[in-house]
C-alpha positions in Angstrom: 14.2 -9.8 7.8 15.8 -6.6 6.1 17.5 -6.6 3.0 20.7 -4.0 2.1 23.3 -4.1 -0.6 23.2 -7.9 -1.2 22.9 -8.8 2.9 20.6 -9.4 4.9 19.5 -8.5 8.6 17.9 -11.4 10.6 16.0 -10.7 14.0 16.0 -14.1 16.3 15.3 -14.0 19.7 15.8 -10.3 19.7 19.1 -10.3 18.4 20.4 -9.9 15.1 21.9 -11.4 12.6 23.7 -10.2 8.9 23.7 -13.1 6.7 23.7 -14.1 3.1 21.1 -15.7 0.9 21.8 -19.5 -0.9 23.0 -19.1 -4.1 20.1 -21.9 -4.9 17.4 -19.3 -4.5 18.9 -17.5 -7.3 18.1 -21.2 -9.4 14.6 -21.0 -8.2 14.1 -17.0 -8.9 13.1 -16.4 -5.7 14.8 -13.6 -3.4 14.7 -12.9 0.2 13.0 -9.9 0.7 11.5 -7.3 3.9 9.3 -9.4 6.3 10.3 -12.8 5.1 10.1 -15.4 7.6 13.1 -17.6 7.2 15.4 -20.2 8.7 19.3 -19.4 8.6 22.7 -21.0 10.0 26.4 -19.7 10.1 25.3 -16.4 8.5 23.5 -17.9 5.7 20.0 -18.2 4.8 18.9 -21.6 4.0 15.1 -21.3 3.3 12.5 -18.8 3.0 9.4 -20.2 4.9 6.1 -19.9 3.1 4.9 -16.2 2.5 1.5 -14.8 3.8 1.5 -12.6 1.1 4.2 -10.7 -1.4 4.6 -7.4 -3.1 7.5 -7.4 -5.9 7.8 -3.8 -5.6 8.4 -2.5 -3.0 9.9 -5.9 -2.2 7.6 -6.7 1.2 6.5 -10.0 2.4 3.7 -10.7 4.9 2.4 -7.9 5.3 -1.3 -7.3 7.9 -1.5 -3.8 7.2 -1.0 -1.3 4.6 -0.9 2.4 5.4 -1.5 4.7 2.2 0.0 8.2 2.9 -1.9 10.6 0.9 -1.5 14.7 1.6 -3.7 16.8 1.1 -1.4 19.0 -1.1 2.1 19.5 -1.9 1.9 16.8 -3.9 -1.7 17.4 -4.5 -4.0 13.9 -4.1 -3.8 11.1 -6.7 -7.0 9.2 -6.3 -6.2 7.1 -8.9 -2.8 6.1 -7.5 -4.9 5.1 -3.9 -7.3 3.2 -5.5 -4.9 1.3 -7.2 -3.0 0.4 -4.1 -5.9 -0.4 -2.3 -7.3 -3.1 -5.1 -3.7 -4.8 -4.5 -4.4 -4.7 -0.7 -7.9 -6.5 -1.2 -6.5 -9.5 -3.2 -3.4 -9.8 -1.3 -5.7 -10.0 1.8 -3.7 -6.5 3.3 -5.7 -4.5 5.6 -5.7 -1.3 3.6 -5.7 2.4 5.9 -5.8 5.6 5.0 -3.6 8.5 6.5 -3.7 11.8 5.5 -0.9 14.5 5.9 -0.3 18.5 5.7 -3.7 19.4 7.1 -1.9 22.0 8.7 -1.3 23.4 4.7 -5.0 22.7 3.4 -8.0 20.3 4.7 -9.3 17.9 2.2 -13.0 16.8 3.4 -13.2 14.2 0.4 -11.3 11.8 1.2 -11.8 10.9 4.7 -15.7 10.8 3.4 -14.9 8.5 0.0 -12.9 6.0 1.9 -15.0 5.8 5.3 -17.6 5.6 3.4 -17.0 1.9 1.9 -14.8 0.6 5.4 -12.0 2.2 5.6 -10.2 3.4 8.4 -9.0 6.9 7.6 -6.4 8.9 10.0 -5.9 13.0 9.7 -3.2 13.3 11.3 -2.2 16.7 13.2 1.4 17.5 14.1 -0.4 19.5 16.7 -2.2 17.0 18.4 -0.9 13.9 19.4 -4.0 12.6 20.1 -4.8 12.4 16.3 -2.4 9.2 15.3 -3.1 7.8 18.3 -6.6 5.2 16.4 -3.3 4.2 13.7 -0.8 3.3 16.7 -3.6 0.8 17.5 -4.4 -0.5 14.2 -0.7 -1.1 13.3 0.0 -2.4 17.0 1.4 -5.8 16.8 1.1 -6.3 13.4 3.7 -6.1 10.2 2.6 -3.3 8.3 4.0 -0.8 5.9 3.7 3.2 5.0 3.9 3.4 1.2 2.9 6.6 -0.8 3.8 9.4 -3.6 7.2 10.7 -3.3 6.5 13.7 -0.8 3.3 12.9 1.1 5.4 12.6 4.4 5.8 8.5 5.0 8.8 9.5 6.9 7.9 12.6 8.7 4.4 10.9 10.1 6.7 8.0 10.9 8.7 10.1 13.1 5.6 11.3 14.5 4.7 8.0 15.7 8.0 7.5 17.4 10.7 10.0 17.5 13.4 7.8 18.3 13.4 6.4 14.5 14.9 9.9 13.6 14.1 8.7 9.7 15.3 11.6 6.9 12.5 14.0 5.6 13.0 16.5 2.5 11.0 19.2 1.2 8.5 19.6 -1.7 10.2 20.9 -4.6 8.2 24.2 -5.8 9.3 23.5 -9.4 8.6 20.0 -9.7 5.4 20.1 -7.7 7.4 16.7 -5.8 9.3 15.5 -3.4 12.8 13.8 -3.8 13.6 10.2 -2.2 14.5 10.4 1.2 14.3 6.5 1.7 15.9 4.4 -0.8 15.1 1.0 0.7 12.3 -0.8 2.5 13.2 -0.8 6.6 11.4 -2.9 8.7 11.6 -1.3 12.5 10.2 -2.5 15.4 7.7 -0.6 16.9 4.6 -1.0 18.9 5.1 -4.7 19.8 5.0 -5.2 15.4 7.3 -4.3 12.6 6.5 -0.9 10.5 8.4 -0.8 7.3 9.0 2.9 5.7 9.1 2.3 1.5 11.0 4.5 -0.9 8.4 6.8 -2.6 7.3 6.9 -6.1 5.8 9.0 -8.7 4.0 6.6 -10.9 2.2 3.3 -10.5 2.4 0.6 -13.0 0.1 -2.6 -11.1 1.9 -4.8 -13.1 4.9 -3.8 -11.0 3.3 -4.8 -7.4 1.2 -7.5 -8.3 -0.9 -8.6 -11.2 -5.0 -8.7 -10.8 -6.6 -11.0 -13.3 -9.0 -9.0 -15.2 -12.1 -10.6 -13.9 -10.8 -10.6 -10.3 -10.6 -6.3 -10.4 -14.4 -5.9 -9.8 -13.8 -8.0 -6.5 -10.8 -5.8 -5.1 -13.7 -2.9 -5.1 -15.5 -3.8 -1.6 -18.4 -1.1 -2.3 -19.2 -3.5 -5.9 -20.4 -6.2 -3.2 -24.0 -5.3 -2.5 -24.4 -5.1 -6.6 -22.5 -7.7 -7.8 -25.1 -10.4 -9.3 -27.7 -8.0 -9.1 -27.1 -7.3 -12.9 -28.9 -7.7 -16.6 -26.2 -10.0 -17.9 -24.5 -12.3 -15.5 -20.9 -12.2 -17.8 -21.6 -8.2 -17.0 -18.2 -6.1 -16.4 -19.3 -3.2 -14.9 -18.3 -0.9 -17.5 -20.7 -0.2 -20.3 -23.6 -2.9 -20.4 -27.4 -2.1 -19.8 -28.8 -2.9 -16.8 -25.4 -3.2 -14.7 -26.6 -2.6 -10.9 -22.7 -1.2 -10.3 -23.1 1.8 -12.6 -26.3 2.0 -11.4 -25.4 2.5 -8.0 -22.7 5.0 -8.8 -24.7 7.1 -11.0 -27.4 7.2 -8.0 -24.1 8.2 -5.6 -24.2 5.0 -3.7 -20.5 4.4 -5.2 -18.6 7.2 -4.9 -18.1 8.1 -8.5 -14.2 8.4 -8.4 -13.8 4.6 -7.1 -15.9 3.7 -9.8 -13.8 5.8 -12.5 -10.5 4.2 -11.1 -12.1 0.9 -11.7 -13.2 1.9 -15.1 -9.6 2.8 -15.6 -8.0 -0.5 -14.3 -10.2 -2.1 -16.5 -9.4 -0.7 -19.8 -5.3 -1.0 -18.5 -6.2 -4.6 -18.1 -7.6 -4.9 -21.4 -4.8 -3.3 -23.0 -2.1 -5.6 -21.6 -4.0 -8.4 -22.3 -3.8 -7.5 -26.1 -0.2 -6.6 -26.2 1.2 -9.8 -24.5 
């Protein structure tokens, strides 16, 4: 299901359907959102069925796989920003990949070496070679998944790559701003691949409270790299951050965490504390 200007695009049995939501879901603050699963009659939506999994922002619902768009410049790489995303794909049980863009502009060895290095798939892709998007077409294959990333990074150009026929709108880097304006201004979903691929608006910022909330004490467990340590430490009540004898920043003062995973977890964990004081 899509969502546009208050309707609402239904695909059953290959065809589709506009239609508009119950005013009761309103009552019940819920609102029909990209990938909902739903049941519908005479144009109007009558239930959403139980969700898989829900991001409020961008509004997507049962989502397999999240592809993080990340160029290597033009915007320059936030690792920050990915790590961040990628601790909301760990508790929301999303399949979290990598896909890096502009290689063509600059190479970035880093990355693909930080992020294979704990699991995770990472695509550079080349607008030269085909061949190099061809391991995401079969990770995404089948599946409901969505390309999210900073404002710029080329979600919509890599789409395009992947299919030419979804002819989506790409923009230049401004040289001023050092960013990229919006091209896409609502969350698609579009079939593709025997699955649905949705292309999110971009963004410049990241506030987790805005996607999804992580409990405090569920942060160090969104880290997959913590696993092997986890228990292994002085204190059993130990956080990760500052104690003696924590195995975690043990391991990535030894290099086995890559230090800026471990800094961005550092970071979540003092924006956690913080917004547990001012509530």
């Amino acid at each position: 299901m899509d969502c546009l200007g208050g309707q609402y695009t239904v695909e059953c049995d290959s065809e589709l359907y506009i239609c508009k939501a119950r005013g009761v879901f309103r009552n019940k603050d819920i609102t029909p959102c990209t990938g909902d699963r739903c049941e519908f009659s005479d144009g109007v939506i009558t239930d959403i069925l139980p969700r898989k999994n829900h991001i409020i922002r961008p509004p997507l619902a049962n989502i397999d796989v999240m592809v993080f768009v990340v160029s290597t410049c033009e915007p320059s790489p936030n690792l920050l920003l990915l790590d961040k995303f990628i601790a909301v794909c760990e508790y929301m049980d999303i399949t979290p990949v990598v896909a890096l863009t502009k290689n063509d502009l600059a190479t970035n060895e880093a990355i693909p070496d930080i992020y294979r290095s704990i699991g995770i798939d990472v695509i550079v892709s080349n607008r030269e070679d085909r061949e190099s998007i061809a391991p995401l077409i079969s990770m995404i294959e089948g599946k409901i998944c969505a390309f999210t990333g900073n404002t710029g990074v080329g979600k919509s150009t890599l789409l395009n790559f992947l299919s030419p026929d979804l002819e989506l709108e790409t923009a230049h880097i401004s040289r001023k701003l050092g960013r990229g304006r919006h091209t896409t201004r609502v969350s698609r979903l579009y079939s593709l691949f025997g699955g649905y691929v949705a292309d999110t608006p971009g963004f410049s910022s990241f506030d987790t409270d805005r996607y999804i909330l992580i409990p405090q004490d569920k942060i160090q467990y969104c880290f997959r790299e913590f696993d092997g340590y986890i228990g292994k430490c002085r204190f059993s009540d130990c956080s990760h951050c500052k104690e003696q004898g924590c195995a975690v920043s043990g391991a990535a003062s030894e290099g086995a965490i890559p230090r800026s995973r471990y800094d961005s977890y550092l970071q979540m964990m003092d924006e956690a504390r913080s917004r547990k004081l001012y509530k």
